[in-house]
Steps between C-alpha positions, in 0.01 A plus 500: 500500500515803338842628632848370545498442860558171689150340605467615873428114627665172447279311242551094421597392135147487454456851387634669228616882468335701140543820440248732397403868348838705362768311685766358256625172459848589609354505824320155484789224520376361801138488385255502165425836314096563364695666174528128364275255354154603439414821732311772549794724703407811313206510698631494853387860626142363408543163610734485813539194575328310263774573223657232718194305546472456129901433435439186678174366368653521170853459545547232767381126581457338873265286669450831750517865388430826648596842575625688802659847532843616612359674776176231607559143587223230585572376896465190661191496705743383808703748645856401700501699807329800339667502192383418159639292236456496143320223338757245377464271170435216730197692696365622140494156342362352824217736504433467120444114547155612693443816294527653114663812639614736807403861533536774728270502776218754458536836478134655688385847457243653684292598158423297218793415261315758206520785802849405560652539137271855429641631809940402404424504139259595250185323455457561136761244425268239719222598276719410194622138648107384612451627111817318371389193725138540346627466196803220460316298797150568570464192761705716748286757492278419845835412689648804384226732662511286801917579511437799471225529811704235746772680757795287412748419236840303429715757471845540322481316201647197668428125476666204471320197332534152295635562177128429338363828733716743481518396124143529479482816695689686254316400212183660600660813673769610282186560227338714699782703576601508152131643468557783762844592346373572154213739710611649817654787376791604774722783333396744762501323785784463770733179519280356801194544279628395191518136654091456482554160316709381800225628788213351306677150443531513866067463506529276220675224665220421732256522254673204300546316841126550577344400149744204464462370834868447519594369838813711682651540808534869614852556679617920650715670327818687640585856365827561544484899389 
């Protein structure tokens, strides 16, 4: 979450509320706040999310981690009568006993990936990750030009995985991001576009998926806003 306001769902004891981005800790009793332990929150117009994302690979130890938003939720497959549920603790840790993680289901385009982020964004900061990439990990070069030419992506910058994955997730994205930061220059740009680093992790995650052969289950997504 990035704002005071009660989560719009009912969520088991499974989950866990952090704050994010400027909001202070007097607003974070019922939850944890980025600000502490090791953190990156100064970076959360660049970042979004993954300010978060990175609070809890460093900061915080379970069998399962993972990272949802205040306003998207992973659903049971099943619907009751037409509505949806939430995943529950239970449902996650059943699924995780066949898989290494859950993801959204994909997001399809009717262009290539590449196509897709030149048209919302700007495609010189694509050019600088397949450089970055290039560089710190040359062996995901080929899979990164085929991300960039397939019609689909896992969107959001959500997932849910063993410990060991998401763990081992981080460690080779947060790198590359670290990368981008220190060249994607964003002083001019508006506060949509200054969050490049956030809309290219989105492509990274199935890149990682991909090369790694990690084996997931995809699940939809509910928007709330």
């Amino acid at each position: 979450c990035h704002k005071a306001n009660p989560l719009p769902v009912k969520l088991d004891s499974s989950y866990k509320k952090l704050y994010v981005g400027k909001i202070t800790a007097n607003h974070t009793n019922d939850g944890f706040c980025e600000t502490s332990g090791r953190n990156i929150s100064d970076r959360n117009s660049e970042y979004s999310e993954l300010t978060g994302m990175y609070w809890i690979w460093k900061n915080f130890q379970s069998p399962v981690k993972g990272l949802i938003h205040y306003r998207r939720y992973f659903l049971k497959r099943k619907q009751y009568l037409g509505l949806t549920k939430v995943i529950s603790g239970k449902g996650i840790n059943r699924l995780l006993r066949s898989y290494d993680c859950i993801v959204p289901e994909k997001l399809i385009f009717n262009y290539s990936v590449k196509k897709h982020y030149e048209k919302y964004h700007l495609l010189s900061d694509w050019k600088l990750l397949g450089e970055v990439i290039e560089a710190r990990c040359p062996q995901y070069g080929h899979d990164f030009i085929d991300i960039g030419e397939q019609y689909w992506m896992y969107p959001y910058n959500m997932i849910i995985a063993k410990q060991k994955v998401f763990d081992a997730y981080c460690e080779w994205l947060f790198p590359i991001l670290d990368d981008l930061y220190g060249i994607i220059d964003v002083s001019d740009r508006d506060a949509y576009q200054k969050r490049a680093i956030g809309f290219l992790s989105e492509r990274l995650m199935a890149l990682w998926l991909i090369h790694n052969n990690v084996s997931l289950v995809e699940r939809p997504v509910m928007q709330i806003e």
